[in-house]
Structures are given as structure tokens and as C-alpha cells.
C-alpha positions as a LaTeX table, in Angstrom:
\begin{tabular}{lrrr}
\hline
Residue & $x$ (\AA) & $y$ (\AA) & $z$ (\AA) \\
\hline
Unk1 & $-162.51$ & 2.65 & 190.26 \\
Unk2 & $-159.62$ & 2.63 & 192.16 \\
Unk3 & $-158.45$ & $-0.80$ & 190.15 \\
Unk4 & $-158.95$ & 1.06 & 187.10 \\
Unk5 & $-156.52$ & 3.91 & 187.52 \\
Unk6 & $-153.91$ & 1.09 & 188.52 \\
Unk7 & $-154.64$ & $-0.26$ & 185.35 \\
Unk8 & $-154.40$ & 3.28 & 183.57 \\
Unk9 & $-151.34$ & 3.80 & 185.66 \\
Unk10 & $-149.35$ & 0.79 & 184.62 \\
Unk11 & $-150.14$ & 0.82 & 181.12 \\
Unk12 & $-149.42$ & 4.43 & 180.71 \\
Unk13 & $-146.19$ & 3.29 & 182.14 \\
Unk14 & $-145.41$ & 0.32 & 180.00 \\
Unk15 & $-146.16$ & 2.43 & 177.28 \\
Unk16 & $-143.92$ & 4.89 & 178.13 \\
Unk17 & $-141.10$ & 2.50 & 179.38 \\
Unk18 & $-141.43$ & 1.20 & 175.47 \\
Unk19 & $-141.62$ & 4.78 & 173.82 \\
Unk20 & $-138.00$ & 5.26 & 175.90 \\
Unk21 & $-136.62$ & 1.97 & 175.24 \\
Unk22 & $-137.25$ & 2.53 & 171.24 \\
Unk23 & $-135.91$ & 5.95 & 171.52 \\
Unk24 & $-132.78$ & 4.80 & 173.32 \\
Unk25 & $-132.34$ & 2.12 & 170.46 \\
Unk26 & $-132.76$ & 4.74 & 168.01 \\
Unk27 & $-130.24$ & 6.84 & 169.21 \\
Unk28 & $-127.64$ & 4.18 & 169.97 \\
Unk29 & $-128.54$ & 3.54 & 166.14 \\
Unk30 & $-127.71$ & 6.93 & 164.78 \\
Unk31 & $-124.47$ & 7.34 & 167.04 \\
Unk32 & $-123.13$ & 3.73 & 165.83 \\
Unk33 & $-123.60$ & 5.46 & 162.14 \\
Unk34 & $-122.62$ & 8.79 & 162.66 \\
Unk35 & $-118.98$ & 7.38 & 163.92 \\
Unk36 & $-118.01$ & 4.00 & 162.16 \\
Unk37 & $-116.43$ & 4.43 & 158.82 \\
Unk38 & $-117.79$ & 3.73 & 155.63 \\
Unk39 & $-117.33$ & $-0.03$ & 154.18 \\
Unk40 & $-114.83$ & 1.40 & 151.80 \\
Unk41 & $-112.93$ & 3.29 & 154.23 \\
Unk42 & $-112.71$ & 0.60 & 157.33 \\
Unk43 & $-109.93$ & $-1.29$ & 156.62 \\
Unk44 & $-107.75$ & 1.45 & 156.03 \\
Unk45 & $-108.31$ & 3.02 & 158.56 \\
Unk46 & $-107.90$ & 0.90 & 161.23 \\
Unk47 & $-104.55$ & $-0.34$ & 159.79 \\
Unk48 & $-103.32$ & 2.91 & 159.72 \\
Unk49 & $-104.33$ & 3.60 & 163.21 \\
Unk50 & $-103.28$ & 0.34 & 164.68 \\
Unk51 & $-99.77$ & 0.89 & 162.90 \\
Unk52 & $-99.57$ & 4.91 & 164.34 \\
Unk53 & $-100.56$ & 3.24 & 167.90 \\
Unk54 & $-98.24$ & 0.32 & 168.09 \\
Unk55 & $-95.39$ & 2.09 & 165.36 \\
Unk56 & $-95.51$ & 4.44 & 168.78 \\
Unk57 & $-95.77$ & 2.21 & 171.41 \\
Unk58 & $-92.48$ & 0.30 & 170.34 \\
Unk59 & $-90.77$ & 3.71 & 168.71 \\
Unk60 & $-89.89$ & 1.15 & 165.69 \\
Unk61 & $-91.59$ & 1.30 & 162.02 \\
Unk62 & $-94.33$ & $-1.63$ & 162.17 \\
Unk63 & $-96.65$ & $-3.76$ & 160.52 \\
Unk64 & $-100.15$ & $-4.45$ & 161.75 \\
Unk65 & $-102.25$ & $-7.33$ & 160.99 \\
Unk66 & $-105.49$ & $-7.82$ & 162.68 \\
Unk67 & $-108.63$ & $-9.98$ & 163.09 \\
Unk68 & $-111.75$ & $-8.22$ & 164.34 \\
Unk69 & $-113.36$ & $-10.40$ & 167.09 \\
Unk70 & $-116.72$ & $-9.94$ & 166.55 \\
Unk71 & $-118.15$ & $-8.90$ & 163.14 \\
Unk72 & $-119.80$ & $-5.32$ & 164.36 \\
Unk73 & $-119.49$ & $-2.54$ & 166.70 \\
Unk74 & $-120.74$ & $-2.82$ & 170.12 \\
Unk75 & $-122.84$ & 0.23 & 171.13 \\
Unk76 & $-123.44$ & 1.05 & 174.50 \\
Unk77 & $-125.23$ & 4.04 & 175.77 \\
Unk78 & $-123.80$ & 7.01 & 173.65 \\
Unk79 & $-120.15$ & 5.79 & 174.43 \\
Unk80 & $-118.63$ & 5.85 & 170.87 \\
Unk81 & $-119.28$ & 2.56 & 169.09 \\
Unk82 & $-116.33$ & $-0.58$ & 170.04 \\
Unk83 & $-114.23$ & $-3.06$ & 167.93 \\
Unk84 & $-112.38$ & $-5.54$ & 169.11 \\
Unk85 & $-109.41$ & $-7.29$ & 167.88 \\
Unk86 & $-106.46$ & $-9.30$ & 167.93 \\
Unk87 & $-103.38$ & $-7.74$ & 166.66 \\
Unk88 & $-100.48$ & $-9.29$ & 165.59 \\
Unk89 & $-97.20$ & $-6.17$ & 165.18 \\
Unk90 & $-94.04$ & $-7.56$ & 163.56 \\
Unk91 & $-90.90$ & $-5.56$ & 162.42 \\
Unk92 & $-89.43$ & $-6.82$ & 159.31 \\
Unk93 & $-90.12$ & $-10.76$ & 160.10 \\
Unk94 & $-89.66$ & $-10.64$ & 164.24 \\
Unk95 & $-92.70$ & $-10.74$ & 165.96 \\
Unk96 & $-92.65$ & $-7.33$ & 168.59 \\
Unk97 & $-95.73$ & $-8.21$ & 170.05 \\
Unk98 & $-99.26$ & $-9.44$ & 170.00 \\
Unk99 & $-102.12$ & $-9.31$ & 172.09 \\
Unk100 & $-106.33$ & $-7.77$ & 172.06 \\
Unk101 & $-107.19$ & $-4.46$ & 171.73 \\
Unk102 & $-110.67$ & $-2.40$ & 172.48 \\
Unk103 & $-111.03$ & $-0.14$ & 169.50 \\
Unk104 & $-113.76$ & 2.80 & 169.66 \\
Unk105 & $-114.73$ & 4.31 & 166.35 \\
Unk106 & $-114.31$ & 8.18 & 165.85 \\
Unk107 & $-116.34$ & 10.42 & 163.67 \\
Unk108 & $-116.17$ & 8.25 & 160.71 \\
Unk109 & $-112.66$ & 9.43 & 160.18 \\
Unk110 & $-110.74$ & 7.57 & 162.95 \\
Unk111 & $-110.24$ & 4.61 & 165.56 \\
Unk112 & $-108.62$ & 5.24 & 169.11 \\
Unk113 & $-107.15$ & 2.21 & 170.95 \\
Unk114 & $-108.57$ & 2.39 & 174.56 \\
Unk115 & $-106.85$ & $-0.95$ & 175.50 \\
Unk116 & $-104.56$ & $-3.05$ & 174.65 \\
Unk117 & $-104.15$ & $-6.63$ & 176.50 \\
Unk118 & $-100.69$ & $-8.13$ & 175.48 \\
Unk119 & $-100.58$ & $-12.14$ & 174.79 \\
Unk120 & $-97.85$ & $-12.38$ & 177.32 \\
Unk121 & $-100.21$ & $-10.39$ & 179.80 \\
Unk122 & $-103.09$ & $-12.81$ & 178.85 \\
Unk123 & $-101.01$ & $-16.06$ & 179.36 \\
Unk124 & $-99.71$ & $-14.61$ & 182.93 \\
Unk125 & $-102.89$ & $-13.10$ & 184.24 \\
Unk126 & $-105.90$ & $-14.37$ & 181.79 \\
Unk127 & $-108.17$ & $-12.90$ & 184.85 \\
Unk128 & $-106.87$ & $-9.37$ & 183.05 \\
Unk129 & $-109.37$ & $-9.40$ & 180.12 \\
Unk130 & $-112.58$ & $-9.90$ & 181.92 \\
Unk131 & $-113.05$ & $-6.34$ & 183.04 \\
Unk132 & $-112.17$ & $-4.64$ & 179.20 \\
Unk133 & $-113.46$ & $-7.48$ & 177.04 \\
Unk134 & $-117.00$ & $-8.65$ & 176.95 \\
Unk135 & $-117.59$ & $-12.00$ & 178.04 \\
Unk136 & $-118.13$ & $-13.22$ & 175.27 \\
Unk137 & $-115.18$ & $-12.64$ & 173.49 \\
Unk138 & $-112.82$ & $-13.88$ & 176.33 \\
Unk139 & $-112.51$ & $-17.62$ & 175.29 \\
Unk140 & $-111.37$ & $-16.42$ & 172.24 \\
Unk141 & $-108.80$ & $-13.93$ & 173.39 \\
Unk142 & $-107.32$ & $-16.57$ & 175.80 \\
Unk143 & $-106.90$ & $-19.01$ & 172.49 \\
Unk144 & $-105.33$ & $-16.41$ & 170.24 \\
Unk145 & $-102.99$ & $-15.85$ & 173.39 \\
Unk146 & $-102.30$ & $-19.57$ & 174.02 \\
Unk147 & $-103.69$ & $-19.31$ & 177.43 \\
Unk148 & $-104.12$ & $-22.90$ & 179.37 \\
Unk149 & $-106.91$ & $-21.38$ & 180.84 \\
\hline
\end{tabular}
């Protein structure tokens, strides 16, 4: 008998542990669509963002060119979905800068840089992207950045 309610016990858990896990999935799936853009709209805005944030960071007019380093968002929890990219800012032909950034989608209408990692940053401290980066983008990052590393 008492074997039994073990049994009862763990499977009601299991079951339960499941029902949350799907739940949780569910929900990180409706938050990833309720904040990236639409197809149409992606592109533009993230190059206008990217060009308000950097055309502010260096106080100069700016253009922005960017490669996303992994194809989709990465949702975790109900944190707003995350980009990543490398960015490449030039004004008129000098380069001003270059370097990774952590993007979080907004609302459908908007992206927010929460980090930026400069090349020159990478290439002096490549230790520096590990903690805003996931792991597996960091080989990649230290490439783009000409890190020896």
C-alpha cells in the first residue's frame, strides 16, 4: 500500500513537473511574440535604434551596419526576448568603432541596447564577453574582434 502511494506520489509529480514545464514554454512563447517585431518591420528597426544608440554614444551622425549572431531571439524566463550582434559604426568612411552588442526586443515597436562590448575591449580583455554573451556565441565575437584568443 504504502509502495503504491509512492508511486501515486511521484507520478502525480512528474505530471505536474510536465504540466509546468509546458506552461513555462508557452509563456516564454507568447512573450518572444508579443515583443519582437514583425518580419517587415525588423530591419528597420534595429538600424534605426542601433544608429540613435551609437549616433549618441559618439555625439557624431553615424552609420550602422550589423550582423545578427544567431538567427533568433533568445528567451529566457519572461526577460524580454535577446539579439545579438556585431556592429560595425563608421562616420563618412572612418571607422568610429566596432564591437558586440546584447539587443532586447521591446513591444514590437523597439530594441534597447543592454550591452555593448567594443572590439578594442574584446582584443584587451576577451575574458569580458563571457558573462553578457552566451557561450556559444563567444568564439565568434572574439573572431569578428580579431582576438588571438
Amino acid at each position: 500500500m504504502m509502495r503504491l502511494a509512492f508511486t501515486i506520489a511521484l507520478t502525480s509529480l512528474a505530471a505536474a513537473s510536465a504540466f509546468g514545464q509546458a506552461s513555462m514554454e508557452g509563456v516564454g512563447r507568447s512573450h518572444v511574440e508579443a515583443n519582437i517585431p514583425a518580419p517587415d518591420d525588423f530591419n528597420r528597426l534595429l538600424h534605426r535604434d542601433l544608429t540613435a544608440f551609437f549616433g549618441g554614444r559618439t555625439g557624431q551622425s553615424v552609420q550602422v551596419e550589423y550582423r545578427l549572431l544567431r538567427d533568433g531571439p533568445t528567451q529566457s524566463g519572461v526577460a524580454y526576448p535577446k539579439y545579438y550582434a556585431w556592429v560595425r559604426i563608421t562616420a563618412g568612411s572612418a571607422v568610429v568603432e566596432e564591437g558586440a552588442v546584447r539587443l532586447a526586443a521591446i513591444e514590437r515597436k523597439r530594441f534597447e541596447v543592454t550591452d555593448y562590448v567594443s572590439a578594442v575591449t574584446v582584443r584587451s580583455d576577451p575574458k569580458s564577453v563571457e558573462s553578457v554573451f552566451p557561450r556559444a556565441l563567444v568564439p565568434a565575437i572574439l573572431k569578428s574582434a580579431g582576438s588571438r584568443t
